[in-house]
Structures are given as C-alpha cells and as structure tokens.
C-alpha positions as CSV (number, residue, x, y, z in Angstrom):
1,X,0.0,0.0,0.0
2,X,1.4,3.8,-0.7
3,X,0.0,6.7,0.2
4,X,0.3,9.1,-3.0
5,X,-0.1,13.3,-2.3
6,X,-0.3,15.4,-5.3
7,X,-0.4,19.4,-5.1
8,X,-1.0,21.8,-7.9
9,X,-2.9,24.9,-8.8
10,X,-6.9,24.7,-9.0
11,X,-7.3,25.2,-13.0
12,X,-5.7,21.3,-13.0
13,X,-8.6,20.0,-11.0
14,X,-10.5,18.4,-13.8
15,X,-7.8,17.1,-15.4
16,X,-6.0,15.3,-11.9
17,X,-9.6,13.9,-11.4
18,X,-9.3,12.2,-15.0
19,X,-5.9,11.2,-14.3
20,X,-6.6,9.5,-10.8
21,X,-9.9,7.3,-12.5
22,X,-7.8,6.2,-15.3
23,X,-4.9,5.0,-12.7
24,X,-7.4,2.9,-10.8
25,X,-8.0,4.9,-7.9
26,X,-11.4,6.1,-7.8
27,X,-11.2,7.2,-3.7
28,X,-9.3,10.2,-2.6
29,X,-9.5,12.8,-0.7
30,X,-9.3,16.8,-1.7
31,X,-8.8,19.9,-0.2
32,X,-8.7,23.3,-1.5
33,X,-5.6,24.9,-0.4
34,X,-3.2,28.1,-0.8
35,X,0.3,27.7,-3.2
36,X,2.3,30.0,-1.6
37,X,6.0,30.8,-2.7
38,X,8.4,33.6,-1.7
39,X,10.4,35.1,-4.2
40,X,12.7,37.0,-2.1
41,X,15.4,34.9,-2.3
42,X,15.1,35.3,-6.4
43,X,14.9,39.0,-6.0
44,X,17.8,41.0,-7.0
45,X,18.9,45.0,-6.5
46,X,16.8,46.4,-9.3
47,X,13.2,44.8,-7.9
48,X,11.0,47.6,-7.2
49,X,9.3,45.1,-4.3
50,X,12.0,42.5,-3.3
51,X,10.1,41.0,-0.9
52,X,6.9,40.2,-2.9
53,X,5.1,36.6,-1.9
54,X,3.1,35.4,-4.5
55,X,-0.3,33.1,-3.6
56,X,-2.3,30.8,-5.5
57,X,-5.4,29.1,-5.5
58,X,-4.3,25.8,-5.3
59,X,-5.8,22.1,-4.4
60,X,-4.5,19.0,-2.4
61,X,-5.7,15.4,-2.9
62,X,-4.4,12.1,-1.1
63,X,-5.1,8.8,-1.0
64,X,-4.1,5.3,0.0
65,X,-3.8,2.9,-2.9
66,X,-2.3,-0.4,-4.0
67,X,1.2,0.0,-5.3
68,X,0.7,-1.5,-8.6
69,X,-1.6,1.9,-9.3
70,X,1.5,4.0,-8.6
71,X,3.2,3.1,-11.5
72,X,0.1,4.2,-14.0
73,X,-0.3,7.8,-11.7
74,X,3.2,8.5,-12.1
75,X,3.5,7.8,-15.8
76,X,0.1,10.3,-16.6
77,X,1.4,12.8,-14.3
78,X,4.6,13.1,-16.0
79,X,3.0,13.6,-19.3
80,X,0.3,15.8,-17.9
81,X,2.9,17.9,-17.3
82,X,5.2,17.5,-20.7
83,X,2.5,19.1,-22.5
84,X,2.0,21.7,-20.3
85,X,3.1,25.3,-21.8
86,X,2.8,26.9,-17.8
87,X,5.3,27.0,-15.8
88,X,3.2,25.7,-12.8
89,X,3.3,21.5,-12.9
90,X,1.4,18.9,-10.9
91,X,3.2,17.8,-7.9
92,X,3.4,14.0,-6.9
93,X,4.7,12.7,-3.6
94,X,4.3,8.4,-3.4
95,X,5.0,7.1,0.0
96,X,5.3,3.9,1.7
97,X,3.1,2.6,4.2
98,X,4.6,0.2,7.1
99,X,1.6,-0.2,9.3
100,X,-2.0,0.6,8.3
101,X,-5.9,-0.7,9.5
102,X,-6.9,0.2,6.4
103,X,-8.1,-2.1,3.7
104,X,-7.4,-2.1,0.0
C-alpha cells in the first residue's frame, strides 16, 4: 500500500480527477488549499518590491492505494505535465506505508 499526495494549482482539478480514474484509484481525498512561494530569495537589487510573496489558489488530494496503481499515476502525471506550456506543474509525492488498518 502507498500513500500518494499530489499538489497543484486549481485550474488542473478536472484534469488530476481524469488522471486518478484512469490510474485505478477512484477514492481520494481533496482539499482546496493556498500555493504560496516567496520570491525573495530570487529577488535582485533592481526589484521595485523584493520582498513580494506570491499566492495561488491551489488544491490538495491524497489517498491510499495499491502499489501496482503508482506506476500508471506516475506515468500520466509526468505527461500531464510535458505538454503543459505553464510554468506551474502537478506535484506527486508516493510514500510507503509500514503499518495501516486500512483495507485495499
């Protein structure tokens, strides 16, 4: 069993949802979040507003699901995001579960 996490902005909603049925895993769990990232450190001298944080309506969804599934999400994540022209990209976290009462 892994537990998989994947991030991105809200406009990808849709498309994650798509992604996750044709992996196999058809129960997850979702929360709307906020992408937050702080630029300061990529600011330089001639930035008007060096310390400038930029937010984003972003979304969260995780789920536990058989391993086998994992290989299928990660493959149609990785295109999903080759033929994006955004910078912005889904993330995907996959993690391994040691102990767990849940049921597959």
């Amino acid at each position: 069993m892994k537990l998989i996490i994947i991030t991105a902005v809200k406009e990808f909603e849709k498309d994650i949802k798509q992604i996750l049925k044709r992996s196999n895993i058809f129960i997850f769990s979702y929360q709307e979040i906020i992408g937050y990232r702080n630029t300061t450190r990529e600011a330089n001298l001639d930035n008007w507003f060096p310390g400038e944080r930029h937010e984003n309506e972003s979304i969260m969804l995780y789920a536990f699901v058989k391993s086998e599934d994992t290989v299928t999400l990660f493959e149609q994540i990785n295109e999903f995001n080759d033929k994006q022209e955004s910078l912005s990209k889904v993330h995907l976290a996959i993690l391994k579960v040691e102990k767990s009462n849940y049921n597959l």
